[in-house]
C-alpha positions in Angstrom: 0.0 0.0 0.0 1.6 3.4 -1.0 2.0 6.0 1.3 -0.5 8.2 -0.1 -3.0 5.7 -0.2 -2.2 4.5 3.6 -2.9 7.9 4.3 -6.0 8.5 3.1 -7.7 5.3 4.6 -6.4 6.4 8.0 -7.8 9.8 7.8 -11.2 8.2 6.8 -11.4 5.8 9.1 -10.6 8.3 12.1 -13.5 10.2 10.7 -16.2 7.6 10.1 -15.2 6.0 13.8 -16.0 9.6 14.8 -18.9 10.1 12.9 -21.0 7.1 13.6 -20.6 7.2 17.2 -21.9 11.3 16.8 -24.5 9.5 14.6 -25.7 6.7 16.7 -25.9 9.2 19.7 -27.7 11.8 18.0 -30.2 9.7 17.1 -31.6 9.7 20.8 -31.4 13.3 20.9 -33.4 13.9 18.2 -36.6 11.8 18.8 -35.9 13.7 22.6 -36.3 17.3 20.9 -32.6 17.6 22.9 -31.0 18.3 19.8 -29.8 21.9 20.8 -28.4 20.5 23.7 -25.4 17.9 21.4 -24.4 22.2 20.6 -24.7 23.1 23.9 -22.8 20.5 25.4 -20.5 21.2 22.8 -19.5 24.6 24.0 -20.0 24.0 27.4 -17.4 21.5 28.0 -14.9 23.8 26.8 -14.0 24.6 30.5 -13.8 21.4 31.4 -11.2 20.8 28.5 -9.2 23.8 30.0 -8.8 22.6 33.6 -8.0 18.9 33.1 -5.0 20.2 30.6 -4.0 22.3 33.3 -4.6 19.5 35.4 -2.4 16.8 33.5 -0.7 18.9 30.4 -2.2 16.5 28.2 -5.1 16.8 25.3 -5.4 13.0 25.1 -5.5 11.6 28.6 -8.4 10.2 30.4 -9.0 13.5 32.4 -9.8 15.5 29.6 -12.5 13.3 28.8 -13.8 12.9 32.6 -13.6 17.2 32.8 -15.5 17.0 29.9 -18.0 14.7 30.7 -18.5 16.4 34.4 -19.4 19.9 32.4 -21.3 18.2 29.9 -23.5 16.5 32.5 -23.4 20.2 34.4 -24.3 22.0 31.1 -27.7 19.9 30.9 -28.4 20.2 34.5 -27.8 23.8 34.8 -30.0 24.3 31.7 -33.1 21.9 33.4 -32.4 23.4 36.4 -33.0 27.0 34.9 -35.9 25.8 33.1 -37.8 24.0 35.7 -38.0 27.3 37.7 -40.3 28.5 35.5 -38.2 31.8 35.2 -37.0 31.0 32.0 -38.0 29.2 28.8 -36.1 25.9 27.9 -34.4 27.2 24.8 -33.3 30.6 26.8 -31.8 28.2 29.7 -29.3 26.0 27.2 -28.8 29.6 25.4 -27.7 31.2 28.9 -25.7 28.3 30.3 -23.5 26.6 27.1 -22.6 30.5 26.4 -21.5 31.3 30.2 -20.0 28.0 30.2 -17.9 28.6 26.7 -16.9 31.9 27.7 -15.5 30.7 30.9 -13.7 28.3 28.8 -12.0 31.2 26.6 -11.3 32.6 29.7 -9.6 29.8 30.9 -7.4 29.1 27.9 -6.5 32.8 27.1 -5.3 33.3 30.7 -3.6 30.3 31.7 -2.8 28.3 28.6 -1.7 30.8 26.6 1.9 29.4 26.2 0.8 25.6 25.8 0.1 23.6 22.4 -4.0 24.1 22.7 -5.1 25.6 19.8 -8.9 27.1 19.6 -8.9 26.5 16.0 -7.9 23.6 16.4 -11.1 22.6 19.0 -13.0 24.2 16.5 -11.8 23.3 12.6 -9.8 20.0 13.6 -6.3 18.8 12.1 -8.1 15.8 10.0 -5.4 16.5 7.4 -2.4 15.8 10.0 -4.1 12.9 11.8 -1.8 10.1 9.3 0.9 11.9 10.5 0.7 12.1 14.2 1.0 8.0 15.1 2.3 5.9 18.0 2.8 2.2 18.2 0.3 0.2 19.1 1.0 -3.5 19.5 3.6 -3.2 16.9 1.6 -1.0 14.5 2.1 2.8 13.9 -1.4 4.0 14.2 -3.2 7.9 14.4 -2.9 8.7 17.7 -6.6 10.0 17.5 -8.0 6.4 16.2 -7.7 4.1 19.3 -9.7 7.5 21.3 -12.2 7.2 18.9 -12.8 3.8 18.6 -13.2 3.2 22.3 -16.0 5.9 22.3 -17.3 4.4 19.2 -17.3 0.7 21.5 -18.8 2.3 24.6 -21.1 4.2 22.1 -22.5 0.9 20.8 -22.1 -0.7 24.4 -24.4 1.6 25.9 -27.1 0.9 23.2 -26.6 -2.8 23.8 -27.2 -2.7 27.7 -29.3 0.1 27.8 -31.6 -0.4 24.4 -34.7 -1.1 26.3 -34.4 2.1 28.5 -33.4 4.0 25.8 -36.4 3.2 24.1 -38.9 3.9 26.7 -37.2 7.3 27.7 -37.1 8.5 24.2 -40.3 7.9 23.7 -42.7 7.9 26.9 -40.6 9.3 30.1 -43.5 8.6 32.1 -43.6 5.1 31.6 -40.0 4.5 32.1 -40.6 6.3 35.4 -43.8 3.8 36.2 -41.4 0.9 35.2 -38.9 2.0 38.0 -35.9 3.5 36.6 -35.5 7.4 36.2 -35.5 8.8 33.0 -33.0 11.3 34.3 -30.0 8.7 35.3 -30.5 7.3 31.7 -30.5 10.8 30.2 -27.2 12.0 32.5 -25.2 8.8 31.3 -26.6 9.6 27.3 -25.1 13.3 28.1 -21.6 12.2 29.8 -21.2 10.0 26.5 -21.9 12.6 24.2 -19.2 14.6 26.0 -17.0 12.3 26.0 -17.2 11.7 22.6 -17.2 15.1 21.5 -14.2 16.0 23.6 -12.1 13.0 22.1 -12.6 14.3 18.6 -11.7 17.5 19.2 -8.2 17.3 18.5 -8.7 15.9 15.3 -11.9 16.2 13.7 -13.3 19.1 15.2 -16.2 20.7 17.3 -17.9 21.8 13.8 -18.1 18.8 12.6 -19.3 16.9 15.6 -21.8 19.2 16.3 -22.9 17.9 12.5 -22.6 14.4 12.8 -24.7 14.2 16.2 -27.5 16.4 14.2 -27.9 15.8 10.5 -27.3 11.8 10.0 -30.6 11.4 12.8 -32.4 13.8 11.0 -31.7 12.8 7.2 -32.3 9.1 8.8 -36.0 9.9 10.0 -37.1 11.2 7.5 -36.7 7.8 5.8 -38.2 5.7 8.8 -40.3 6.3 11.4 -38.7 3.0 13.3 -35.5 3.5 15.9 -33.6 0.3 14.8 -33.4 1.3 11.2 -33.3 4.8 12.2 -29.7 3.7 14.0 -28.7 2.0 10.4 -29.8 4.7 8.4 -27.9 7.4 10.6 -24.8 5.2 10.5 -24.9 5.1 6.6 -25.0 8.7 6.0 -22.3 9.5 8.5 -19.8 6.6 6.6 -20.7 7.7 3.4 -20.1 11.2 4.5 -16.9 10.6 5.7 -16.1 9.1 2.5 -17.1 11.3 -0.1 -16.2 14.4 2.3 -12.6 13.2 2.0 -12.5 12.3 -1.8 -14.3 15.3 -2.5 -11.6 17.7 -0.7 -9.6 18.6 -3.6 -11.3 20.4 -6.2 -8.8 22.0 -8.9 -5.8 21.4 -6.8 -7.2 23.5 -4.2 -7.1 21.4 -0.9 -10.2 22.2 1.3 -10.9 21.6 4.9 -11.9 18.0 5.3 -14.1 18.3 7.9 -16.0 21.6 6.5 -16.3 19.1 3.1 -17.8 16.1 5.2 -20.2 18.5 6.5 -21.3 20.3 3.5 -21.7 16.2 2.3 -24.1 15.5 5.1 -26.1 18.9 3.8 -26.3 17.4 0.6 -27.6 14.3 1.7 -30.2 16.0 4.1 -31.3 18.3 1.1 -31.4 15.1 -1.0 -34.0 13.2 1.2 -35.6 16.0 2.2 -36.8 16.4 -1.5 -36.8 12.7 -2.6 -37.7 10.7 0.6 -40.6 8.3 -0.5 -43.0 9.3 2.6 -42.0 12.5 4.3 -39.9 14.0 1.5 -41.2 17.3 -0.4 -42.0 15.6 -3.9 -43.7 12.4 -2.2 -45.9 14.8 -0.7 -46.7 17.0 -3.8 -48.0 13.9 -5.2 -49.8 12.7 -2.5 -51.5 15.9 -2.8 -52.0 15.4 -6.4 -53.6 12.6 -6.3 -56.1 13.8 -3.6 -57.0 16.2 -5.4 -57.9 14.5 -8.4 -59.3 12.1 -7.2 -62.0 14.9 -5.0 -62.3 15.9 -8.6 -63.2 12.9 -10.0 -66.0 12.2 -7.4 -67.4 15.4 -7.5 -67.5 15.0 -11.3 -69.7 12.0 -10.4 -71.6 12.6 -8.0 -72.5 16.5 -9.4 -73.6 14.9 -12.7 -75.6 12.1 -10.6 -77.2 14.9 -9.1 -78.1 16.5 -12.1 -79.7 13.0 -13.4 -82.1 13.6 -10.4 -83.0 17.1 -11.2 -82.6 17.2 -15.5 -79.3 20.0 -15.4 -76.0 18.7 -16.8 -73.6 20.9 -15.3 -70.5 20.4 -12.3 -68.7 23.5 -12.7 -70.0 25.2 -10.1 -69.7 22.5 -7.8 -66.1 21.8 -8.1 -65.4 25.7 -6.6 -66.5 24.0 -3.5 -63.6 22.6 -3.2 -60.6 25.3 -4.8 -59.6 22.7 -7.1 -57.6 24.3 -10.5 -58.6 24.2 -13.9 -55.8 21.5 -14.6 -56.8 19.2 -11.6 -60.8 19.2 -13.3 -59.9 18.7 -16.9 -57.1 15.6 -16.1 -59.8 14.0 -13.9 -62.4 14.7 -16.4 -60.1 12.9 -19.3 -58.9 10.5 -16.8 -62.9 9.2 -16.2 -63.4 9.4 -20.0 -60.2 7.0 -20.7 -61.2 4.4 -17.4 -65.1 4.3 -19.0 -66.9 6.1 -16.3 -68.1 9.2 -18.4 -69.1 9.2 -22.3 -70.7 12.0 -24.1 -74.4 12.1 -25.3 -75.7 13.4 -28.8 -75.0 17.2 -27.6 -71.7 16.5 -26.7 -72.2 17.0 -23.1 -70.6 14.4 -20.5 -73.3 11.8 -19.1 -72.4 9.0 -16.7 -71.7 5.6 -17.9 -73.4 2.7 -15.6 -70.2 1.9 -13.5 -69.5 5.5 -13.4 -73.1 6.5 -12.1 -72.3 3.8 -9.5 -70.3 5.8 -8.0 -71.5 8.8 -8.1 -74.4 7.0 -6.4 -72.2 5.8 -3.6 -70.3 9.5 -3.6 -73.7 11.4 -2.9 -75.1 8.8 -0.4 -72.3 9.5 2.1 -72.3 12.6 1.2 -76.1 12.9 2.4 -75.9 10.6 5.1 -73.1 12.7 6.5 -75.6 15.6 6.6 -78.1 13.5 8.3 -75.4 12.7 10.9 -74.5 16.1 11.5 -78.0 17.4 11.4 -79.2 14.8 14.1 -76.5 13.5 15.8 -74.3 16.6 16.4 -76.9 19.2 16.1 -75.5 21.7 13.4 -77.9 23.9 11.4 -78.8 22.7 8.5 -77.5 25.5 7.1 -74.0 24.5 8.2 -74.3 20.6 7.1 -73.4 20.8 3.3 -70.0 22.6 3.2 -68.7 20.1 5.7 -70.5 17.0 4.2 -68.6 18.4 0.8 -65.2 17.5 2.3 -66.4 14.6 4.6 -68.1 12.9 1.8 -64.5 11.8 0.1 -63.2 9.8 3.1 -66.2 7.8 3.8 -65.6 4.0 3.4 -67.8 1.3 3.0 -67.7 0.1 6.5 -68.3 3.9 7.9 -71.3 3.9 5.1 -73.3 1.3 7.0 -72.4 2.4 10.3 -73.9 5.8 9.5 -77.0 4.5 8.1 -77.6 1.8 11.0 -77.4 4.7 13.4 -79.6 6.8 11.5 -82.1 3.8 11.1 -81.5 4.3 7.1 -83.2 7.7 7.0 -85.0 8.3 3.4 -84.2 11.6 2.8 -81.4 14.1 4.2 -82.0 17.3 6.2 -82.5 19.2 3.0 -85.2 16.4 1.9 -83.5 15.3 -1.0 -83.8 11.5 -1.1 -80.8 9.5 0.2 -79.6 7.0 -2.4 -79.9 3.2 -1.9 -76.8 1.0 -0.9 
């Protein structure tokens, strides 16, 4: 393997290790609506970063992750503290606290390690580029100093989820039944807060807080809006984070410019965020457009139905008026219009008017029997004016299924006629 090569793989695997334990955690704070707090713990541990180096003079010993850890856990506790008083809002509380908290922090560094190898940018933009070249041995190996870090909070990442995936579960989604259950939703969310401090803290050095702060945000949220399901959610999360990692580093020279690697992975993650969000197949933008689409032709195609149903009753072959009911365009009318000529529900008579065919009238039979029956249910049941019944029978009338059909006229003891005395149609 050429050197060149032997360094790229290193730098990618320091940052996918990095990334999918960011990934896997931010998962939990998303479906907790915690997810300012992954930036607020962030910032806040900053001080604890400052007194464990001038505890130990080291950026990579175990007290740097336990200072950061203790502030991390004091960040959120501050922040609930302030918020349960009622004084504050919960977003002003994590706003008041991570900013004290980081300033301190600057404080810190800028009076007492000024003359020591801690550089703010570094805590902030990372040295992703230099991580191949800083190594130790390891068993015989020359390794990134930064990868055995990262992979242990990558293990204890996955760890945590292993032992703790039940209670994890019920906390993220119904506190009060984890508390009924017998173990506090607060000791679960403490020990989800030290590990997302410790993890953050040990990428510092080389990956940086801007990315972290990425990773533990946009992987859970690209991943759920794809499934609504926390084991696949994990998976999902995972993927985008790797594949970020990947394509953020072979996408870091463009026209022999070399640009930051962690700013790249990031803008990679956006990409894939802005992706689903457009293309998802349920809760993306386009999936939805068509949803709505397809509602609305199909309320176009019933009230085509049922409004020239209703003018068999009374002799007048007309639905234009009745489609304003419901806002629908002039497009949405004549594709439903052609779309019941080409399936055979409407033909055209002599005149060149549209007429119902027999399966269409069908239809509009069924279409106008919920639709009065609905009336009848509104009229009697939940006592509106009569005068109030149509407009909301007009909308009802289209989500009405079979079952709900009977139901309605059981109740009603199959009324004959609707509050307007217009006959009801038969089954």
């Amino acid at each position: 393997m050429s050197l060149e090569l032997q360094q790229a793989v290193w730098t990618i695997a320091v940052a996918s290790v990095c990334s999918v334990s960011c990934a896997l955690l931010g998962c939990f704070l998303l479906l907790k609506r915690m997810s300012m707090l992954g930036d607020a713990i962030g910032h806040g541990v900053l001080p604890g970063i400052a007194v464990a180096f001038l505890l130990t003079g080291q950026l990579t010993s175990v007290t740097i992750l336990l200072g950061a850890m203790v502030f991390g856990i004091l960040t959120a506790v501050l922040a609930e503290t302030l918020s349960a008083s009622g004084a504050v809002a919960e977003d002003s509380s994590l706003g008041v606290v991570y900013t004290s908290l980081f300033a301190l922090g600057i404080i810190l560094m800028s009076a007492f390690l000024r003359n020591v190898d801690l550089d703010i940018n570094c805590v902030f933009m990372g040295l992703l580029v230099l991580v191949p070249s800083n190594t130790a041995d390891y068993l015989g190996y020359e390794i990134p100093k930064a990868f055995p870090t990262m992979l242990l909070a990558l293990v204890l990442t996955l760890a945590f989820l292993l032992f703790f995936w039940k209670e994890l579960k019920i906390v993220a989604f119904d506190p009060a039944l984890a508390q009924s259950m017998g173990f506090s939703p607060k000791l679960v969310n403490y020990l989800l807060i030290a590990l997302i401090a410790g993890t953050t803290v040990s990428a510092f050095e080389a990956v940086g807080l801007i990315l972290v702060l990425a990773v533990l945000i946009v992987p859970a949220a690209t991943a759920h809006l794809l499934t609504d399901r926390l084991g696949p959610m994990l998976g999902w999360a995972s993927f985008f984070a790797l594949s970020a990692s990947v394509l953020g580093y072979l996408s870091h020279r463009v026209r022999g410019y070399a640009l930051d690697i962690s700013g790249m992975i990031a803008v990679v993650l956006g990409i894939q965020f802005a992706l689903v969000v457009l293309f998802a197949p349920r809760h993306g933008l386009i999936a939805k457009w068509w949803r709505n689409v397809k509602l609305s032709v199909r309320i176009a195609e019933e009230d085509i139905l049922a409004t020239l149903y209703r003018a068999e009753e009374t002799g007048v072959v007309t639905y234009s008026l009745a489609l304003k009911d419901h806002g629908l365009s002039t497009w949405v009318v004549w594709y439903a219009h052609r779309k019941l000529t080409w399936l055979g529900l409407l033909a055209t008579n002599e005149k060149g008017l549209p007429i119902l065919t027999a399966v269409g009238r069908q239809i509009g039979q069924y279409v106008v029997r919920s639709h009065r029956l609905w009336e009848t249910y509104a009229g009697g049941v939940l006592d509106l004016p009569t005068d109030h019944v149509h407009s909301a029978a007009a909308l009802v009338e289209h989500y009405i299924g079979p079952e709900l059909q009977d139901e309605l006229a059981s109740t009603l003891d199959q009324p004959p006629t609707d509050p307007h005395g217009k006959s009801i149609p038969p089954k």
